[in-house]
N, C-alpha and C positions, 0 to 999 in steps of 0.2 A: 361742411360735414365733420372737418378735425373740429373745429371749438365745439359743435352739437355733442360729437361722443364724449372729447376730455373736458367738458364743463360739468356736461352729466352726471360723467363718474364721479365727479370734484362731489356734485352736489348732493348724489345718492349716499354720499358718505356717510356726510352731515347727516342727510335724513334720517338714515338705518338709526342713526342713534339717538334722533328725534323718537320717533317709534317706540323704538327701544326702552327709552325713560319713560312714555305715558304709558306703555303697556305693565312697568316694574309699578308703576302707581296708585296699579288696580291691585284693590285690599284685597289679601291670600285668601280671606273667608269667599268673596265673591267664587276663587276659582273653588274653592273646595264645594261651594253650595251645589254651584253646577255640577262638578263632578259625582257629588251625591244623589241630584236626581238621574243619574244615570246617561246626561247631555251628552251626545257624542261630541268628539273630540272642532270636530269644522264648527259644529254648532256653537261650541263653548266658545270659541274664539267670536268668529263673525256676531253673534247675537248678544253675548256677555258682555265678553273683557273686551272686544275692540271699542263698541259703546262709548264704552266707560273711557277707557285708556283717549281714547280723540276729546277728550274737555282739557290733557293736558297736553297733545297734539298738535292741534288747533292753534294755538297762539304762537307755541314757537316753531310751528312750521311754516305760519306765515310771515314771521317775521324774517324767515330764510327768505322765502319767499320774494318781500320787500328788499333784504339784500340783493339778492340776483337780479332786482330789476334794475334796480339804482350803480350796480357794480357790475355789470355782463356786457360785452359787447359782441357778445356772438349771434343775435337774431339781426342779422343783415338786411333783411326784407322790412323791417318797423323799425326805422332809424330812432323813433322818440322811446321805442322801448330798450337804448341800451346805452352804455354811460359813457360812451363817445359822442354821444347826442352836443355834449357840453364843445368836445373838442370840434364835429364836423361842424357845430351850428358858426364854432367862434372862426374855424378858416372861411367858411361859406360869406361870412359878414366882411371876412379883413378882406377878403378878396371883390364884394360886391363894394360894402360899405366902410372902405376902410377908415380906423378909428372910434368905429362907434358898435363896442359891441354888447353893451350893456343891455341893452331891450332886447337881442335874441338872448342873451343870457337866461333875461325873466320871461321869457317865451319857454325856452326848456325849462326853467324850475317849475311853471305851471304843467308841463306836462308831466313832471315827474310827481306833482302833489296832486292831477288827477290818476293819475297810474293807482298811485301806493293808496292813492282814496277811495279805489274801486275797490280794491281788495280787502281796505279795513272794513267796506260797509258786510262784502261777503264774510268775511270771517268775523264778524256783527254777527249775524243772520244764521251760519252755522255752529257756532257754539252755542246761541241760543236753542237752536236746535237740539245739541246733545248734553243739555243742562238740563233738560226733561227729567224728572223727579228727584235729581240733588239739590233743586233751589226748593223752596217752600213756594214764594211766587217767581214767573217768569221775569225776565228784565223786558224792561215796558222798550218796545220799536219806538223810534224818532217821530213818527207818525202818531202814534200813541200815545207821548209825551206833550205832541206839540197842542193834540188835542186835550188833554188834561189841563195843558197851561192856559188854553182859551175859553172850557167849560170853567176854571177856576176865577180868571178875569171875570167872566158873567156872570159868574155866585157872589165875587167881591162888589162888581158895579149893583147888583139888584138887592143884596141883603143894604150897603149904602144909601141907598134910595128910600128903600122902605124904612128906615131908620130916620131917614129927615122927613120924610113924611108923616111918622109916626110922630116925630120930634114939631113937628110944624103943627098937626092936629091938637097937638098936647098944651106946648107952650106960645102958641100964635107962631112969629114971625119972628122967634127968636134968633140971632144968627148962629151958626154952626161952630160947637165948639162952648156954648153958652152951657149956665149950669142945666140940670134935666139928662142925664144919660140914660138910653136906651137901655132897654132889655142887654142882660149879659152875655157874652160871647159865647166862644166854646170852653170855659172856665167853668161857665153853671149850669152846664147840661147835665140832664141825669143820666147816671148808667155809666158804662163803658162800652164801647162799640167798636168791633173790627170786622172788618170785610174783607175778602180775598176776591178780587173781582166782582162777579155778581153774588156769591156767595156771601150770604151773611153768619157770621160763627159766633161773635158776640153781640147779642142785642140788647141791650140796657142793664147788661150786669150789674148788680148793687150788691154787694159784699164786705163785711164787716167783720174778721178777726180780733178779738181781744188776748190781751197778753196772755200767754200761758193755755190758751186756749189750742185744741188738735182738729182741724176740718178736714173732712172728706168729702171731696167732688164727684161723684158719678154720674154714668151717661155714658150713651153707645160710643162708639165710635166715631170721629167725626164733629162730636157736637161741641168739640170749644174746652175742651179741657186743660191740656197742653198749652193751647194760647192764652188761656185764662193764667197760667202759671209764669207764662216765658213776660207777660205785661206785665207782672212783678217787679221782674227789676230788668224791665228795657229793650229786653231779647226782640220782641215785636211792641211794635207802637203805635198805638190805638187812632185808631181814627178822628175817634171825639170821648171825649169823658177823662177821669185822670186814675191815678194811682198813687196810695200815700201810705209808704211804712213807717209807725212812732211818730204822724203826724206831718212829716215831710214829703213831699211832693217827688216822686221818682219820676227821672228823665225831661223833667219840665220845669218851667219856674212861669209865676206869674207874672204879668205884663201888663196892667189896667184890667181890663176885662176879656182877655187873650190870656194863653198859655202858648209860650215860646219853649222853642227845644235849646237843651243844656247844652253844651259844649261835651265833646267826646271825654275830656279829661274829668270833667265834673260827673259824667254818667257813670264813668272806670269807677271814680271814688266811691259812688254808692255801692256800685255793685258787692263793692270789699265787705260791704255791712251787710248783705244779705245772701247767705247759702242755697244753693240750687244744686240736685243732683238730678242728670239727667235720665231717661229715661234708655236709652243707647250706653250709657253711664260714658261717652265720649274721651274718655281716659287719652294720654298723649302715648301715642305706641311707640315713638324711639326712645321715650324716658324710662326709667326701670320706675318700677312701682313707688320706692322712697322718695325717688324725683320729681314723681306726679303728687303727690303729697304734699312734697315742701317746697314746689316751683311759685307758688302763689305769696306765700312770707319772703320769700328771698327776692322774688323782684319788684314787689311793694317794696321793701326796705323795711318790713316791720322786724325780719329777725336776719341774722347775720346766717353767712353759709353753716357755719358749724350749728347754729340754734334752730335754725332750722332743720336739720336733719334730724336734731335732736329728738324734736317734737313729735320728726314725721315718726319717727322707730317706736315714740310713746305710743303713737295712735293706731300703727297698726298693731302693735301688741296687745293693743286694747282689744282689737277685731278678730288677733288671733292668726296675723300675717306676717307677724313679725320675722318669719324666716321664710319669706318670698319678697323680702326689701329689695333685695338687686336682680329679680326677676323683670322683663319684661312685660307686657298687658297683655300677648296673644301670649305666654306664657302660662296662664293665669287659667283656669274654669269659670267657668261662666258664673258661679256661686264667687268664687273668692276675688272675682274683678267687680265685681256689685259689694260686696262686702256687708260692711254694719257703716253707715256715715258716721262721722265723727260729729259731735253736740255741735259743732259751728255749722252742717248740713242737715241739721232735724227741724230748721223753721220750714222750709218748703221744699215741692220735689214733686217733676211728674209722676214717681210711681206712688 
């Protein structure tokens, strides 16, 4: 009963400040919305911000969590849930089996790595949970994945088949590998195509900008707008079909008659050449306003800290902000944190 209450206390410590951080997490406008529709006080908590606030929760509470299992020896009653486990297993052996205590050793390390396994899969499971409408799609269950990876092997073995079949009716008995290649891969399919589940939102997009050219996309809501913009330069990535600005090939590279994905650093670099302004305008809120301007030259390395600042004070003066440089974003009106983009943000842009 002493280690139950002073472990407790130890650990409610820890927690309150756990809590405490995913609740300060939760963006001021959430609490303010609620309070504008009038949400009582219980409601705004339980329904709103706690929500929210358990996606950063979540992880580091269970990794208290995983401490206490691996580091507590206070649940007396489930010897393998507590970290003398190590020390009664290695008397229990010197005294049964003396000198050999290495296989109970690996006996408790497997129970401690089913312990902390049970709990990684729960808090798997609950944060997917309360990642409900912050992710665009869910994170796919292990179950989910694994079936992916076996409907994907079936589409690989049967599109290969029919290829040498194809290949065999065409050029006899050719052997595989011989000149005569098959129909093109996902390199020569037409369109562009993305799916969210069963949801289909691009279906054979074909679109063609010319230089100097200004397109406007319309459509209700829902229909593929936004994702039509973010496949631009890589935000989301197409199921089948490609994308290519000035001729070059975004997020991909060819491979025979396959398109292979680029390396993260190779995707970075594109993106530097093509401007996006968001529709949320996702501004960085601990940077002041000059800082969200000039964070993208200065850690590229294209301008130095001082030239970039530089720029940034040309550009908002351009916009007409130039004296809210060292303001914050929640600072800002809703008008003057959308602003005027700067020439390097007028090729594209959800709004």
């Amino acid at each position: 009963m002493v280690a139950t209450v002073g472990l407790s206390l130890n650990e409610a410590a820890y927690a309150s400040e756990v809590v405490r951080a995913g609740i300060l997490s939760v963006d001021q406008g959430q609490h303010e919305a609620a309070a504008a529709l009038g949400l009582p006080k219980g409601y705004q908590f339980w329904r709103i911000v706690l929500p929210q606030a358990l996606r950063a929760i979540v992880p580091a509470y269970v990794n208290q969590l995983i401490g206490l299992i691996k580091g507590t020896s206070l649940v007396s009653m489930s010897r393998c849930w507590t970290s003398s486990a190590l020390r009664r297993g290695a008397e229990h052996m010197s005294s049964t089996y003396p000198g050999d205590v290495v296989p109970l050793l690996m006996v408790a390390t497997v129970w401690y790595v089913l312990l902390t396994s049970v709990v990684s899969v729960a808090q798997f499971y609950v944060e997917r949970y309360y990642s409900r409408g912050a992710l665009r799609t869910q994170p796919r269950t292990p179950i989910q994945q694994l079936r992916s990876g076996i409907r994907g092997l079936r589409e690989r073995f049967a599109v290969g088949r029919c290829r040498d079949e194809r290949r065999e009716r065409t050029h006899g008995s050719r052997p595989r590998g011989a000149a005569g290649r098959g129909r093109p891969g996902r390199s020569g399919d037409p369109g562009a195509h993305k799916s969210y589940g069963t949801h289909r939102v691009l279906d054979g997009i074909d679109l063609t900008v010319g230089p100097g050219q200004v397109a406007v996309v319309l459509g209700p809501s829902g229909s593929g707008k936004s994702t039509l913009l973010r496949t631009v330069n890589h935000l989301e990535q197409l199921d089948r079909g490609q994308v290519s600005v000035n001729g070059e090939l975004i997020g991909v590279r060819r491979h025979g008659d396959r398109l292979k994905q680029l390396s993260e650093r190779a995707i970075l670099a594109q993106r530097r050449r093509i401007g996006f302004v968001f529709q949320g305008f996702n501004l960085f809120p601990h940077l002041t306003v000059v800082e969200n301007v000039a964070a993208a030259p200065r850690a590229t390395g294209l301008s130095g800290r001082a030239e970039a600042r530089e720029q940034a004070l040309a550009l908002l003066d351009r916009v007409g902000l130039a004296d809210k440089a060292d303001a914050y974003p929640r600072q800002l009106s809703g008008g003057s944190s959308s602003g005027s983009p700067s020439p390097a943000h007028w090729r594209c842009g959800p709004g």
